[in-house]
N, C-alpha and C positions, 0 to 999 in steps of 0.2 A: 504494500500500500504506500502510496506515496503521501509523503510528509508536509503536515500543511506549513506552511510559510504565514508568518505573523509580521507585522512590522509596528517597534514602539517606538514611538512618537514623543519625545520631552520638549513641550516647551516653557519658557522660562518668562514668565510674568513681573512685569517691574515696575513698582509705583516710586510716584519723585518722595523723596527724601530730601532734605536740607542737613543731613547728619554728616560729616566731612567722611566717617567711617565708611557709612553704607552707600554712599556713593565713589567711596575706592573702589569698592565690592561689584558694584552695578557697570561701573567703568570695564570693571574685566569681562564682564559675563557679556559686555556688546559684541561679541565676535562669536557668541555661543546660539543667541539666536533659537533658531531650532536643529535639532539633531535626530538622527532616525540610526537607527541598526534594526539588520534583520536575520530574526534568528529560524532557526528551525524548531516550530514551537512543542513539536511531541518528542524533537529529541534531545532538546537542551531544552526548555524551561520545565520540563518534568523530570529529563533523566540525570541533571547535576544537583548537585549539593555546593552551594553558594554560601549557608547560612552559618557552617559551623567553624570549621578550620579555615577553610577558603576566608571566609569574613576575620576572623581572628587575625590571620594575617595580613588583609587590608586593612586593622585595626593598627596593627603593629608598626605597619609604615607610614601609618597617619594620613591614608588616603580616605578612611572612614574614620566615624567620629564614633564614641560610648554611647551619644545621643542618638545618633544612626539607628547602632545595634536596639534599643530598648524600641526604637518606631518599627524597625523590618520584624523585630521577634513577634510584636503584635500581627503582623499577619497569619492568616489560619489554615494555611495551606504551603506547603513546599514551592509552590510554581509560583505564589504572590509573593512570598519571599523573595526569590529570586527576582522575581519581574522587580520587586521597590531598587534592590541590590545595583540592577543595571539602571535601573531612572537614577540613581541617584548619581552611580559613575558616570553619566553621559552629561547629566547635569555642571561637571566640574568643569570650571574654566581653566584645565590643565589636563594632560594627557595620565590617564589611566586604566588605559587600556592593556599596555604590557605587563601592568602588575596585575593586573586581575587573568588574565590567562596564565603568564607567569605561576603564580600561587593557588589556580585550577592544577595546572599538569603536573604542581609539585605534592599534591594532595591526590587525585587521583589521575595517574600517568596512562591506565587503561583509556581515558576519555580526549587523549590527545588528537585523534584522529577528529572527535565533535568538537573540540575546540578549535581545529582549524576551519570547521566552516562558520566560528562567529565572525560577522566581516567587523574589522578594523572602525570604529564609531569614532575615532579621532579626527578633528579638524584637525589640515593644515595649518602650520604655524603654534601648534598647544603644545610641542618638544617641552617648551621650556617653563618654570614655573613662573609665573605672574609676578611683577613689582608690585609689593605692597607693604605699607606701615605697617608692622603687627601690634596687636595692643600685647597688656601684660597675660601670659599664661604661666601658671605656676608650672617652673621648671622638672618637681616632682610627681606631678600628673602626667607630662609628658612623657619623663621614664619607666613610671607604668604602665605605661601607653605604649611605646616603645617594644617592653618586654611582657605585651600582653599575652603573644600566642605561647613562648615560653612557657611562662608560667600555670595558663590555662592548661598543657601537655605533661607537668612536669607537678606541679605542687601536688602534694597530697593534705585537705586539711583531718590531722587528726584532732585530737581533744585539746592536746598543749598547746597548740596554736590559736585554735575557738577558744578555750582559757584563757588564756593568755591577751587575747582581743578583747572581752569580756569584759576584764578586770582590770581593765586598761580605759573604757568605757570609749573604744571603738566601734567595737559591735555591742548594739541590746542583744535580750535573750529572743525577743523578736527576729533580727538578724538572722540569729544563729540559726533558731529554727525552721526559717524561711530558705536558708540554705541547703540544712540538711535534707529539706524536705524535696531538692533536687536530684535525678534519679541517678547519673554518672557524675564522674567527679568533674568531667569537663566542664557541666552542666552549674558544679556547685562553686570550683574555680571562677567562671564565668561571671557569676553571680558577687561572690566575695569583691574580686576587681574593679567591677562597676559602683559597689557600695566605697570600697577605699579610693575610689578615681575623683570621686564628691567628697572628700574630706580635705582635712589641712593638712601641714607638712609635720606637724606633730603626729597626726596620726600616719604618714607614711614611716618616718621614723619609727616609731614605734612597731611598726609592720616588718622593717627590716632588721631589728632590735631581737624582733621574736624570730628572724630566719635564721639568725645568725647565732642561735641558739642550739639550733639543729643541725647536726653536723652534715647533714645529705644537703640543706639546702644554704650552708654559708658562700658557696662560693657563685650560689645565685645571686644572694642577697649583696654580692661584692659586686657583679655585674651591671646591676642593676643601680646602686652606687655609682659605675663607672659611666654608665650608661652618656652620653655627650647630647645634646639639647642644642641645636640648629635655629637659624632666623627659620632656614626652609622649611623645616618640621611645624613651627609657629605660624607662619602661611598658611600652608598647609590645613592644620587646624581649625587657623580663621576662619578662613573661605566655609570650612565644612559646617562651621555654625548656624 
């Protein structure tokens, strides 16, 4: 049976603003316009997984944002996940196109052959990332950000950590149990991240205070310390606001 052909359409709405900010913003996105890719709708928006790893890792390069992820998880289907995932990549007034295939093939390599019939959604001229003022982003969000998909693959929370968070009065018992009550650990990873991504640098410290207490995960928690924090990164982010 041949495969239907879909074609999603973004276009990008823009009211006047007198804000010096948001007309940086709007200034960029003039070359963005509308944008169209077309995919092969029963064999890539039903047969990829966009939402878990694949996203985790456009989280980590800060092509997507924590806000992103909590609006696409609301979708209630696999295939409107994925369809938000590309509205929203198409929407960027920057090329993102190689990292999102990219971090498809590196997630499931079987799917490379479907991966090359998404066609190329990139304008001409998007190579490079946009001139812009960044406002202030807490430089500790960003390294959590940074070493989201890591960690997502890699933490284990056991009790001394939840404890430890707890009594530190990062997480409520609320928190906690909203976590646990997540069904993989990816899931609870996921979860923990996006609650510490919304806190202060006391509490990231503290975060990393508690990793470095564990011997399996100190030299995460060094990493992640080391982690380097970009104007580009803060672009990046902005834009994704």
């Amino acid at each position: 049976m041949e495969s239907r052909k879909e074609e999603v359409v973004v276009t990008i709405h823009r009211e006047n603003d007198t804000c010096s900010e948001t007309t940086e913003l709007l200034e960029l996105q003039e070359k963005t316009e509308t944008r169209k890719i077309t995919v092969l709708d029963g064999e890539f928006l039903h047969n990829v997984t966009l939402d878990t790893t694949v996203l985790d890792g456009l989280i980590s390069k800060c092509i997507l944002t924590i806000g992103d992820r909590e609006e696409i998880t609301k979708q209630p289907s696999l295939s409107e996940r994925n369809r938000m995932i590309l509205n929203i990549l198409i929407a960027r007034p920057y090329s993102t196109f190689e990292t999102l295939t990219e971090e498809l093939i590196n997630f499931e390599r079987s799917k490379k052959d479907l991966v090359s019939k998404l066609k190329n959604y990139d304008c001409p001229g998007d190579i490079s990332l946009p001139s812009l003022t960044t406002i202030d982003i807490n430089n500790h969000t960003i390294q959590l950000q940074k070493n989201f998909k890591i960690l997502v693959h890699q933490l284990v929370i056991g009790e001394s950590i939840a404890d430890h968070l707890i009594s530190a009065e990062i997480l409520c018992t609320e928190d906690h149990g909203e976590i646990c009550a997540q069904i993989t650990k990816e899931q609870k990873n996921r979860l923990l991240l996006t609650k510490l991504m919304h806190k202060d640098a006391d509490a990231f410290t503290c975060f990393l205070s508690v990793l470095k207490e564990d011997n399996s995960y100190e030299e995460l928690a060094r990493r992640i310390e080391r982690t380097e924090v970009t104007n580009e990164d803060k672009i990046l982010l902005q834009v994704g606001r």
